[in-house]
C-alpha positions in Angstrom: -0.2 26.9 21.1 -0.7 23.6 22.7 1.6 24.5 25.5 -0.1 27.6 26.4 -3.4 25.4 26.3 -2.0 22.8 28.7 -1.0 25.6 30.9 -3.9 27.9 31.2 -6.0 24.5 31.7 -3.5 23.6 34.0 -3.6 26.8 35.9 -7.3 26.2 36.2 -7.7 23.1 37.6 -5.5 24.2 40.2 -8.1 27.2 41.0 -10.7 25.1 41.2 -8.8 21.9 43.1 -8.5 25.3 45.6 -11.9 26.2 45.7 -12.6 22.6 46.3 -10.8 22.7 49.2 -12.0 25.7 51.0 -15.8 24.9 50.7 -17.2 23.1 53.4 -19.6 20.8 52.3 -18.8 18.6 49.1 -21.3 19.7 46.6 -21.6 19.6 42.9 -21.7 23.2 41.3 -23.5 23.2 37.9 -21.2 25.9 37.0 -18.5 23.6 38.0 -20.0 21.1 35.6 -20.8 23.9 32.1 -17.2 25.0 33.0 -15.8 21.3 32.5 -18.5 20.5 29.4 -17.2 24.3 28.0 -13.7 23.0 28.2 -14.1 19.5 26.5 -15.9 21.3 23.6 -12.9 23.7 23.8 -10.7 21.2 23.5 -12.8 19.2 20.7 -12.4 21.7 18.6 -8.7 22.5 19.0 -8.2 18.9 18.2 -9.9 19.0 14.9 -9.1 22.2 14.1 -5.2 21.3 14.6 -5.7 18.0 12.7 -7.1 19.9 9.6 -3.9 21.7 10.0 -1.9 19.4 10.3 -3.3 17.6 7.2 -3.0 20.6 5.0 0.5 21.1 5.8 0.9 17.8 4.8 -0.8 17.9 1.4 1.3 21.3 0.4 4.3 19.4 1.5 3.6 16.4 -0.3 2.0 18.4 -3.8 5.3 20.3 -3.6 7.6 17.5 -3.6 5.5 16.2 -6.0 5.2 19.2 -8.6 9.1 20.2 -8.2 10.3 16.5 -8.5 12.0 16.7 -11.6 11.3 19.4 -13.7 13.9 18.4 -16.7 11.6 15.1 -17.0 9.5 15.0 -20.3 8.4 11.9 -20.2 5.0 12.6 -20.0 5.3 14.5 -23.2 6.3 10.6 -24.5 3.9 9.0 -23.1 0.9 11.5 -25.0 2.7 10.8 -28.0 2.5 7.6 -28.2 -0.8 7.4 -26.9 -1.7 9.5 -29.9 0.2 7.3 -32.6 -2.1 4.2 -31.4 -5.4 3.4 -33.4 -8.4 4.6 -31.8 -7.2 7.5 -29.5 -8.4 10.9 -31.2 -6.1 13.9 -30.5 -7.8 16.7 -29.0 -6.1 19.1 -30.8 -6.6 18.0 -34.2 -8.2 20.9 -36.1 -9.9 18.6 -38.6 -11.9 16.8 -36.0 -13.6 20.1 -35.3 -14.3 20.6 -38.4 -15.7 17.3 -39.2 -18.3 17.6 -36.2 -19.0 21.1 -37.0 -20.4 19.4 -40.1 -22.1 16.2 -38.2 -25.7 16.8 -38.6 -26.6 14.7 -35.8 -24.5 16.4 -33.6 -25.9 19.7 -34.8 -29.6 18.7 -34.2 -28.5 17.3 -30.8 -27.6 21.1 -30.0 -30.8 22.3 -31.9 -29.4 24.1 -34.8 
């Protein structure tokens, strides 16, 4: 893609070095001038467009060496477990802690019930 960019601008700045040439007097076209602005704004947002790109081939490269690491590794199953086991860390899960703020008046009037 870029080198099909670099050529057609190529190919165009050699059209227009020729038209240079065969005009007479040296003047400044504003046509000449949109054309140039048209192409830097062209070009602007090819950049950016092929840096977000570029950056999101990145992030799925480095997400899938991430996620497909090590897929026989449980340690993070460990590390919840003992997380759980300390004083002061409530499990999630626990059916009885539902049940116990089902029953928390507070909590119920907080909700308006």
């Amino acid at each position: 893609m870029f080198r099909k960019l670099a050529q057609q601008l190529k190919i165009q700045n050699d059209k227009n070095d020729c038209q240079k040439e065969k005009s007479c007097i040296p003047m400044s076209s504003p046509i000449g001038s949109l054309e140039k602005e048209t192409y830097k704004a062209f070009l602007k947002s090819m950049s950016c467009q092929a840096l977000n790109l570029y950056e999101r081939k990145t992030d799925i490269k480095n997400f899938t060496e991430l996620a497909l690491s090590d897929p026989e590794n449980t340690s993070h199953n460990d590390i919840v477990e003992n997380l759980l086991k300390n004083d002061g860390v409530i499990d999630p899960f626990d059916e009885t802690k539902y049940f116990n703020l089902s029953e928390n008046e507070r909590f119920l009037k907080d909700l308006g019930y």
